[in-house]
FIPA-292134 format. One line per 5 residues: number of its first residue (from 1); for each residue x, y, z of N, C-alpha, C, O. Coordinates in pm, whole numbers, always signed. Layout:
<rs>
NUM = X/Y/Z/X/Y/Z/X/Y/Z/X/Y/Z  ...
</rs>
This chain:
<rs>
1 = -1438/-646/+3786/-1387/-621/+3651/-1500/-557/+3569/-1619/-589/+3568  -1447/-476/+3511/-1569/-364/+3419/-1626/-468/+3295/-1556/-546/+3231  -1718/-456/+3285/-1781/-594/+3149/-1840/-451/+3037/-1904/-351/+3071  -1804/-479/+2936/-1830/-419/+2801/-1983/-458/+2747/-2012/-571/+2707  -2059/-366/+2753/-2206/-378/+2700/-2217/-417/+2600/-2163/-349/+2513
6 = -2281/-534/+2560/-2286/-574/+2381/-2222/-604/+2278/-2244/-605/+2157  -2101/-641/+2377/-2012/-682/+2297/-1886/-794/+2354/-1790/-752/+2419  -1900/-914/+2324/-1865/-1077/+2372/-1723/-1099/+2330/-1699/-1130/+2213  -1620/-1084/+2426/-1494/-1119/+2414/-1463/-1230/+2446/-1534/-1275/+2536  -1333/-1340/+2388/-1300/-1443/+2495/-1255/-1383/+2650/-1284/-1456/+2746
11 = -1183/-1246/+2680/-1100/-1220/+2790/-1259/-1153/+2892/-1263/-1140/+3015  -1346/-1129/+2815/-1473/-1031/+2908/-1609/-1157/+2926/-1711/-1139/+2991  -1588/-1230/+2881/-1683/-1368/+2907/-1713/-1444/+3030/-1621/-1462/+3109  -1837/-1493/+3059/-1836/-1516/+3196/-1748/-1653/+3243/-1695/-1665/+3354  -1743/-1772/+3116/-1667/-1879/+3137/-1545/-1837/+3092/-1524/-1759/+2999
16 = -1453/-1901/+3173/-1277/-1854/+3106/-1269/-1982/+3028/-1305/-2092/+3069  -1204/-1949/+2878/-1143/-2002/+2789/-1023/-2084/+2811/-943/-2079/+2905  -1027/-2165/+2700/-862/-2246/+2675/-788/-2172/+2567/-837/-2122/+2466  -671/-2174/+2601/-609/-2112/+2487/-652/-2164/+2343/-674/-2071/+2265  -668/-2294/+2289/-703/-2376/+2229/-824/-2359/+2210/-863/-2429/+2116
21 = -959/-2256/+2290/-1069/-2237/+2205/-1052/-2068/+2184/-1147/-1991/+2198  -942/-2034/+2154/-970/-1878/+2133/-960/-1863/+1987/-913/-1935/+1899  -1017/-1746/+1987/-1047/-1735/+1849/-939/-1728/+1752/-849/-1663/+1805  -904/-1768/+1622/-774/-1751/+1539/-844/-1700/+1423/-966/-1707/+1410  -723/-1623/+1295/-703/-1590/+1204/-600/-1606/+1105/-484/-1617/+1145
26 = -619/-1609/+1012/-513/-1618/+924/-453/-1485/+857/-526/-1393/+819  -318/-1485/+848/-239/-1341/+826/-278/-1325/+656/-255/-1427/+591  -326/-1222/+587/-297/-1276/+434/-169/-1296/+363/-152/-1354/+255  -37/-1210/+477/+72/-1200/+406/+167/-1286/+433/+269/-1268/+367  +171/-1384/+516/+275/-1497/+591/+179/-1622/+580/+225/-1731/+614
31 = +19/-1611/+525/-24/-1732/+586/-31/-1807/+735/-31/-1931/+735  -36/-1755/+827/+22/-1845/+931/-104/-1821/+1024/-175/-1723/+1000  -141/-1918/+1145/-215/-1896/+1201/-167/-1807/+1317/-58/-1814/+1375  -295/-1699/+1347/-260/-1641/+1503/-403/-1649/+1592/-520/-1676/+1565  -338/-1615/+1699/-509/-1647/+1810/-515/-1502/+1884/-455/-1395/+1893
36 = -601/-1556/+1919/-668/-1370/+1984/-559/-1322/+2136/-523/-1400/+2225  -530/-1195/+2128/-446/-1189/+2214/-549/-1053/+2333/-606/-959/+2276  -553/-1061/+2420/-554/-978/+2538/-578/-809/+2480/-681/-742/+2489  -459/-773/+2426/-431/-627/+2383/-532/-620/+2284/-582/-510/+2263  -574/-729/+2211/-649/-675/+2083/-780/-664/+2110/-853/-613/+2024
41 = -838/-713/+2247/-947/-734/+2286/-1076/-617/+2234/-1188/-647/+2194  -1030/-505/+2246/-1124/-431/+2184/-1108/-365/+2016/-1180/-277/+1969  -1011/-424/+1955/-1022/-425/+1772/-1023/-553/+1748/-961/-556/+1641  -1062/-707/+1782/-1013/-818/+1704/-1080/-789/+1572/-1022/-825/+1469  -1217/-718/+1562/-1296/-744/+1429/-1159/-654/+1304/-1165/-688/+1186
46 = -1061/-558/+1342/-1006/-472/+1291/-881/-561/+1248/-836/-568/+1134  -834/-628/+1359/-743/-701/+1293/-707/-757/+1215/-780/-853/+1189  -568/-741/+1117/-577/-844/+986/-478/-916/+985/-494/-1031/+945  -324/-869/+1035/-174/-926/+1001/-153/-971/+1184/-194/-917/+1288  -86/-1069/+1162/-28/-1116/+1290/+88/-1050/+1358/+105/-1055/+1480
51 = +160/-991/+1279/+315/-899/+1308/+291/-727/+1256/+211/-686/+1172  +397/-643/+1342/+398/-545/+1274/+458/-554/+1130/+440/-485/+1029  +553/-689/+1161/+686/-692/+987/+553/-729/+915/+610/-774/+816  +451/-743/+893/+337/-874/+819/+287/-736/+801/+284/-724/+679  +242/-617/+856/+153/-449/+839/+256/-428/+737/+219/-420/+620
56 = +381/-417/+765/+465/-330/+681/+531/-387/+559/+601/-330/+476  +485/-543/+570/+515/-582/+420/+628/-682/+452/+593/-785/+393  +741/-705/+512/+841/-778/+547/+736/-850/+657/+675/-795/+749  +737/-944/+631/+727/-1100/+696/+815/-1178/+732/+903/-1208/+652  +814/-1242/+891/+938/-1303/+893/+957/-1448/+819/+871/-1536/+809
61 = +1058/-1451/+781/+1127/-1548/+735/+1127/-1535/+635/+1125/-1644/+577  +1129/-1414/+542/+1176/-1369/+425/+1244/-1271/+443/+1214/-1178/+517  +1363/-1284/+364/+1501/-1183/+320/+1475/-1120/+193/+1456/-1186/+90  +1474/-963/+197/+1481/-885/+131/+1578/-865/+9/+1679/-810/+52  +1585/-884/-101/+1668/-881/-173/+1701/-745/-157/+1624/-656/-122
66 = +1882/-727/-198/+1885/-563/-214/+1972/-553/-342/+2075/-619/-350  +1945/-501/-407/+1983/-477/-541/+2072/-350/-606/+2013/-246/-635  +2210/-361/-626/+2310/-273/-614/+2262/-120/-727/+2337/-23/-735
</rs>
């Protein structure tokens, strides 16, 4: 497996992790916790929202009012 110079992932690390020690964040727009996923491995520092609906402003479990 190719190892990334200088830079310490949970997925590129020499001990394998518990799901339960990976790293988490909080969304600013849902509040909610998320943990580090695989795909994000090379932006986690970039990451901010847990969902694409949470980027684009709709968060789940809120309904959009629509106004006639």
């Amino acid at each position: 497996m190719p190892r990334l110079v200088g830079r310490i992932t949970p997925w590129h690390s020499d001990a394998s992790m518990k799901k339960s020690e990976l790293p988490r964040k909080i969304c600013p727009v849902c509040r909610r916790e998320f943990a580090w996923r695989k795909k994000w491995s090379r932006d986690w520092d970039q990451v901010i929202y847990c969902s694409d609906a949470c980027r684009k402003g709709t968060p789940r479990g809120k309904v959009l009012s629509i106004e006639p």
